[in-house]
Structures are given as C-alpha cells and as structure tokens.
N, C-alpha and C positions, 0 to 999 in steps of 0.2 A: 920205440914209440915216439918219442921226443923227433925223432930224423922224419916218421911218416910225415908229424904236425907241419914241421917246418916244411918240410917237401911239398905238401897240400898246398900250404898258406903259399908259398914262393910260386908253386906252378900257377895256381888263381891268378898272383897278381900280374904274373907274366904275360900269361893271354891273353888274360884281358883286357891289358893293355895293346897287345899286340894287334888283336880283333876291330878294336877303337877304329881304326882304319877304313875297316870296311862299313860299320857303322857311319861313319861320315860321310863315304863314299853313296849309301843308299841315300842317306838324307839328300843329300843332293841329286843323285835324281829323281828321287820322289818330288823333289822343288821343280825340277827339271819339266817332267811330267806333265802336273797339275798348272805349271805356266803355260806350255804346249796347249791346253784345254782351254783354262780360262780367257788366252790369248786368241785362239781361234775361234770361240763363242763370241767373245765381244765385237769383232771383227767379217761376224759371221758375211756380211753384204760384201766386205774387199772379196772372200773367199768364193762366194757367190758370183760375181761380177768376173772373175777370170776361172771359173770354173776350175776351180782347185779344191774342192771336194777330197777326191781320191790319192791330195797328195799330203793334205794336212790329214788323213786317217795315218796314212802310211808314218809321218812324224809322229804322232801320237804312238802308235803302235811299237817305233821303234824307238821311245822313248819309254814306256812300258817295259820293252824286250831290257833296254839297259837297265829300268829297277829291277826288274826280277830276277836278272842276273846275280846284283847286287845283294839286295834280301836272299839268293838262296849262297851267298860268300856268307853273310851275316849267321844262319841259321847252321851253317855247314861247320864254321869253327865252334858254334856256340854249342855242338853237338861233339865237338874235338875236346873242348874245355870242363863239360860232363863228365865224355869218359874215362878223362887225364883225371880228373876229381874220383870216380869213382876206382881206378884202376889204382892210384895210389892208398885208397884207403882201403879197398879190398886186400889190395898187397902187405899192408900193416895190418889189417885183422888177420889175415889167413898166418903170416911170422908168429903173431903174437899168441895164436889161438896152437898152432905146431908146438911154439916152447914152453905152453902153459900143459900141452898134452905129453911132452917128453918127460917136464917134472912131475908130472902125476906117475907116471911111469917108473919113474924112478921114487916114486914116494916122499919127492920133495914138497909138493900138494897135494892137498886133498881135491875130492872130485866137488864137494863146496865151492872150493878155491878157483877151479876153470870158469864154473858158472857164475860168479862174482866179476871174473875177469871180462866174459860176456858182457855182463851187465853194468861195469864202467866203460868197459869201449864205446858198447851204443850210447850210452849220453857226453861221451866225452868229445864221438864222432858228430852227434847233432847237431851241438852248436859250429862244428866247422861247415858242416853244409850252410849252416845258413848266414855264414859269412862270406863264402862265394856268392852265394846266390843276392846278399845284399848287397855287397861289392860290385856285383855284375851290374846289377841295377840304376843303382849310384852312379856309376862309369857311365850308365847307355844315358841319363837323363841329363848328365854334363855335356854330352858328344849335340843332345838331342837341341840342347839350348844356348850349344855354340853360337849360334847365329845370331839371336838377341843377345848376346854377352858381348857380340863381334858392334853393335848397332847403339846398347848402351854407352861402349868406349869410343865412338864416332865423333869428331871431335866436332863444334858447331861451328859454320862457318861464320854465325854473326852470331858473334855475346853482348849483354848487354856489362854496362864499364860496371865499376865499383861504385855503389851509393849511387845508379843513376838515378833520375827524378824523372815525374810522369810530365808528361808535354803540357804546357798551358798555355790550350789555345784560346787567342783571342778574334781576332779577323778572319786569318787562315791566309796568309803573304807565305807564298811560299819562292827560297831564292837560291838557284845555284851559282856557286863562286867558283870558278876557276876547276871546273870536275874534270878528274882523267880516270878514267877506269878501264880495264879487260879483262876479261874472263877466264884468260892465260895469259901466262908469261910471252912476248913477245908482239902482241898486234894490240891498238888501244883500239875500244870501237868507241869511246869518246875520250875526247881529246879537249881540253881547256876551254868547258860549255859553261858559259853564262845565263843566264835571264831570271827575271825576277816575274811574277805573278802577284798581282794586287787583289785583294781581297775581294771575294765576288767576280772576279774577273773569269775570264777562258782564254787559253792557250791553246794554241791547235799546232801538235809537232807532225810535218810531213815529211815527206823527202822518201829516195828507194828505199827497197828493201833490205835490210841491213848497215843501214844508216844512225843506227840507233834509236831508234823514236823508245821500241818497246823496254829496251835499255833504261831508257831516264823513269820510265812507270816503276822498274823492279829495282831501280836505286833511293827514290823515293817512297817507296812502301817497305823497304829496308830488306828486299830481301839480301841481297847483297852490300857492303859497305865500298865507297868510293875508293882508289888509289890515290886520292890526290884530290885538294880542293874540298871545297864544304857544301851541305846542301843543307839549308836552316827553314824552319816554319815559325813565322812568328818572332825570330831572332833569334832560336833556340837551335842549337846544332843537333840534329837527332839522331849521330852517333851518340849524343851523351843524356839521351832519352830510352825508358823504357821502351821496349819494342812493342809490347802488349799496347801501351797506352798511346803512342803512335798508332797504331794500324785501327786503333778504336775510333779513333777522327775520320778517318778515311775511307771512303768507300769504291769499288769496284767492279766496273763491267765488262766483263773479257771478253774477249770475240768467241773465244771457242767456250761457251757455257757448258759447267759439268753437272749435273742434275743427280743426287742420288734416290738407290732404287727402292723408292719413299712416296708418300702421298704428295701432292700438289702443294698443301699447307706446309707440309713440314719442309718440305724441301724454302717455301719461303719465309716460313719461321727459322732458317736457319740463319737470317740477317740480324736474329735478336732469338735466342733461343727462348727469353722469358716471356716472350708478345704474347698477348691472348687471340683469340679467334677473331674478333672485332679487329684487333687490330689488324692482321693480317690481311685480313677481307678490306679494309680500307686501303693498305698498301696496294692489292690486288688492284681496286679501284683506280686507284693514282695510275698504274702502269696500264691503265687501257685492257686489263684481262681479266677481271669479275664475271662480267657475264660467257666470256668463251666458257671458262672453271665452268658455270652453271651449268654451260648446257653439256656437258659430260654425265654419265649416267651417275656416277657418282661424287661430282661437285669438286668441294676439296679433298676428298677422302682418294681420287683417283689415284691408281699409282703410274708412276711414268716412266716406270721400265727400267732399265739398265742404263746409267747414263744419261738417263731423257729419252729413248727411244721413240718413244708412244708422243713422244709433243713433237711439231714443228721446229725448225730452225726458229722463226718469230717467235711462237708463243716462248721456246727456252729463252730468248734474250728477255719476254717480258717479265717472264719470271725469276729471270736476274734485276732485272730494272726492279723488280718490286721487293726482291730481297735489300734492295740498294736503300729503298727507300721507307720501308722497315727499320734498318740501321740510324737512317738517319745522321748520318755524318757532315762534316765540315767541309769536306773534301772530296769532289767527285775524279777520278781517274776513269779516265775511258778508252781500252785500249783495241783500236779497232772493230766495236761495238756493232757495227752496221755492214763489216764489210764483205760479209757472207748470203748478205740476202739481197733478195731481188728489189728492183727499184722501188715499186708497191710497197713491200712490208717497210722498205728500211726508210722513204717518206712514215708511214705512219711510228715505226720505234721513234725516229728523229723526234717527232713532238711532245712522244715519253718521255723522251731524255732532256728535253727541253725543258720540262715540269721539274723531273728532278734536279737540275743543277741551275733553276734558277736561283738567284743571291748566295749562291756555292761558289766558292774559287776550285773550277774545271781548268783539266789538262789534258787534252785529246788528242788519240794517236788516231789519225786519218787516212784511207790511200783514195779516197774519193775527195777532190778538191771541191765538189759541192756541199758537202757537207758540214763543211767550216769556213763558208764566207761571211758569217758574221760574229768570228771572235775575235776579240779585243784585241788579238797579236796572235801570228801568224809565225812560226818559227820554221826554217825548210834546213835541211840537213842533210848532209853529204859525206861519208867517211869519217862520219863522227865529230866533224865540226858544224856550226853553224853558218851557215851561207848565206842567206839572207834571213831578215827579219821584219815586220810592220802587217800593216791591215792589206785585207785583200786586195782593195781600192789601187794602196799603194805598190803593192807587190806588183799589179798587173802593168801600172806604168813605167816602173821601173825595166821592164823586160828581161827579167833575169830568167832564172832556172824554175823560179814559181810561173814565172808568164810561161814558159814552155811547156811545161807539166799542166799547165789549164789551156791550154791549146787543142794539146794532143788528147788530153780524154774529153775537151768538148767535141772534136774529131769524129772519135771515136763515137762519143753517143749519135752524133749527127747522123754516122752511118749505120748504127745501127737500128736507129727511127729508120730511116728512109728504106732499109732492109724490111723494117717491119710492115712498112705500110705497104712496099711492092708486092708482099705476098700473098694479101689479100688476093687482089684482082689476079693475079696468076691461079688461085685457087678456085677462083668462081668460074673463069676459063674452061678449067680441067670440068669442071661440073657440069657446064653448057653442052 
C-alpha cells in the first residue's frame, strides 16, 4: 500500500509537470488569437482600404485552428494523468482487496476485517485524489500567470535615484547641457545638444525627420534618461527628481491623440482626474470645443468610440488641448500638434494652443515652418546636432538650411493655391 501512495503521489507530480508545456503553449495562443482579433477590429479601415477582409478571417481562423490544437494536447494529457491516477489506485485496491480475500480464506481474517479494509482504503484513497487534483490546479494557475510574473520582474528602464526630492518649480527655465543619447548601442540621434529656454519663453525644434526633435520632448518628460550631459528645469537636474513630480509640471499635446472608449468629459477629465464638471466645461471652453460637445446629442456624456473614432482629427486635438489645459501645468510640450490637419482646422488649433501656452515656457516640435515664426528661438536640427539657431527673421537672412526649408514648403504651398484655384474654372468648363 505504501508503494501504490508513493506511486500515485510521484506519477501526479510527473505529469504534471510534464503537461505544463502544453499548458503554456495554449496560453500563448490563446494571446495569439485574441491579438489577431483585437488587432484587426482596431484597424478595421487599413483592412477595408486594401480589401483584405478574407485574408485577416483566414488569420484569425488559423490562429483559432493552432489554439484548438493546443487546448485538445492540454485536455488529452489531462485525461492521461486521470487515468494513470485512477489505474494506479484501482491497481492498489484490487492487490489489497485479493490479499485481504486470500487471508479470510485461510482464516487469517475475518469477513469484518475485508470490509474494514474497504472502508480505510476509500478514505485513505480520497484525500490522494484531491491532492492531484489540487496540485493540478495550483500548477495550471502558476503556468496561467506566468506572463504577469514575467512583467512584474521587468526591469524599469528609468528609476527614480535614492531619497530623490519633488521638483521645485519656480519660472520653468528649462536647459540642456552638453546631451548625447541613443536608443541603442551604436548610432547617437543626439549628439552634444545644448539650449536653454527662458521662462515663458517658446522654442520651436525643426529640422527632418529623424533629426531628433521628437527625441528631446521624450528626454525631457523623462521618459528615457540621457547617455551623457544634463537636462535641468529650474537648476534642478531631473534625473535627481521624482518622476511623478516632474511630469506633474508638464503638459502634452501629441500629434497622434489617443482618446479612450469613454465619454467626451471623462476622456478630458483625465488632465486632472479630480476636476469637477464646471471645471471641465471651462477647459472645454478655453480649447474652442464647448459648443461643438453641445451640439452632440448627448453633450459630454457622448462616447467616442475606440480610440476616438467618432471625433474628427481636430476635434481629438481639441480635446487634448483641453485636457492640457485642465492640467494646468508650467510647461507646454507640443510635439507636432498640428501636423496632421488641414490648413483650416490647424489655423484655428494654432490659436488654442496660443491661449494655452501663453506666460508657459513652450517647446515645439514643428514640420510646418509656418507655424513657428513667432518663437522666441528657433532651433533646426540635423543628425542630432544643432545646426543652426535664432529667430525666424534671423534664420531667413542667414541662408542657411532653415532659409531652404522655408523656401521649399513656401513653394510648395504656392503651388498648391494656384492648383486650387485652376480647378475651379476647369470645372465650370466641364459644366458649360
């Protein structure tokens, strides 16, 4: 009896360990799966747009075919481990219940003595089931919460130091000293960047794409910490500042606004999650969209979808602008704010954004050189250095790489007015 126990208890912990396997193997495609889904729902327009329908089913389908695969390995050993469980302890009852019938036979027991023997097997066998069966459990729910366990030991790429202290801010001077940073080992996309920003001031960083502009926004709001050199607000180095208390000074308008699938309010209640209704409604006010909200059937209470769906490109930036201005910070960051909408909306945002970072020390990432001819300093940037620097004025007489770039999209617009205006009459032509 002792050899079934042991036999039992050893085969349990065997399998099921062994099984672990395929348990992790479904989790993952079950992850696998419901990405496929939620990725092509969000996405539903790209999928639309190149008429691929029938080919994201097919993915789906045969990400499906690989869970089921999976869950029937999962259910198949789990049905192996049953009746390795039940085949051993049948095996030990039937020995023990034969040599309890031999000694009755021989008069070595009485027929009391069998049925006794009966009735400690079954409660000696019951708590062994339910130590597989707890065990099995235990195992599947360790297997199940591998991936949070994988996520909690995730190491952070920016800690805050020992004993740091909250930022105190006074003006809002913000200055970078000598910064090198990359994002891997081997290319810097900045390189030994200087400037400073005077309190209430605007900075406007231009330059191509992958020049760094959007770089110095995500080294300043911390998401990343610098390779080299210092970035201070106030004279405070803010690697040796709270990150919470940082990023509480500062506010931001990102070019691609993400909207969650929430009411109108809540999504700009999320600039200050303790605002009241009043409050928000004035913020709304500030950003130029109170009355659009109204005329919705349902006000603030609207919801706007997945992402923002159901709003405009415009209205989501004003609804950033007004989560911005909700916050109320020292500090505006603007990182290509305007550079997705049409001429029309992105004049009228320009004079939202105008409201909120008046007496704010602004830093703005630009690719429309109209849009930042009247900041304080004018920063152009090339491979992660600074190339040139000064006011628009100056930039333009200089002739450098800023006079080119204001050439070429004045150019450009020039041609595309004169495009617009020719088609008028070409179309009243066709009409005649």
């Amino acid at each position: 009896f002792p050899c079934s126990f042991l036999l039992s208890t050893a085969l349990t912990i065997f399998i099921t360990e062994w099984r672990t396997k395929y348990r992790r193997d479904m989790n993952t495609r079950d992850n696998e799966a419901k990405s496929r889904a939620v990725d092509s729902l969000l996405n539903f327009e790209t999928v639309k747009y190149y008429n691929a329908e029938s080919y994201e089913v097919n993915r789906f389908n045969d990400a499906i075919v690989k869970y089921q695969v999976s869950e029937w390995k999962v259910s198949a050993s789990l049905g192996l481990l049953n009746q390795t469980q039940n085949l051993v302890i049948g095996l030990g009852l039937l020995a023990g219940s034969l040599l309890c019938a031999y000694f009755v036979t021989e008069n070595k027991l009485q027929v009391g003595d069998f049925v006794l023997f009966g009735t400690y097997i079954i409660q000696l066998y019951t708590p062994l089931n339910w130590f597989g069966t707890y065990y099995r459990m235990i195992q599947n729910s360790f297997v199940d919460m591998e991936n949070m366990f994988e996520l909690f030991n995730e190491e952070e790429e920016v800690k805050d130091v020992v004993n740091a202290s909250d930022l105190r801010l006074e003006g809002g001077k913000i200055e970078f000293e000598n910064v090198h940073f990359s994002y891997m080992d081997g290319k810097e996309i900045l390189q030994d960047v200087s400037f400073s920003v005077m309190p209430g001031q605007t900075l406007a960083l231009v330059g191509p794409s992958g020049s760094g502009k959007s770089t110095i926004i995500r080294l300043l709001f911390r998401f990343y910490d610098v390779r080299g050199g210092c970035i201070r607000i106030d004279g405070q180095d803010i690697s040796q500042v709270k990150q919470a208390s940082l990023r509480a000074h500062i506010g931001v308008v990102p070019q691609d606004t993400v909207l969650f699938n929430d009411t109108i309010a809540n999504n700009i209640r999320y600039g200050r999650i303790l605002a009241t209704d009043q409050e928000v409604q004035e913020a709304a006010r500030a950003a130029d969209i109170h009355d659009r909200i109204l005329s919705f059937p349902d006000g603030y209470n609207t919801q706007v979808g997945e992402r923002g769906l159901k709003l405009s490109g415009g209205e989501k930036q004003r609804v950033a602008i007004a989560r911005t201005i909700l916050k109320g910070p020292h500090i505006i960051l603007l990182d290509e704010a305007t550079s997705a909408l049409d001429t029309e909306t992105e004049r009228n945002i320009q004079a939202s954004l105008a409201k909120v970072c008046a007496h704010r020390t602004t830093i703005v990432v630009a690719h429309r050189l109209s849009t930042v001819v009247g900041a304080d300093q004018i920063l152009v940037l090339k491979d992660g250095h600074i190339v040139e620097r000064g006011r628009h004025e100056e930039l333009l007489q200089k002739g450098g790489v800023y006079a080119g770039m204001w050439l070429q999209q004045q150019t450009g617009d020039e041609g595309e007015s004169k495009e617009h205006h020719t088609e008028k009459p070409q179309g009243s032509k066709k009409a005649s």
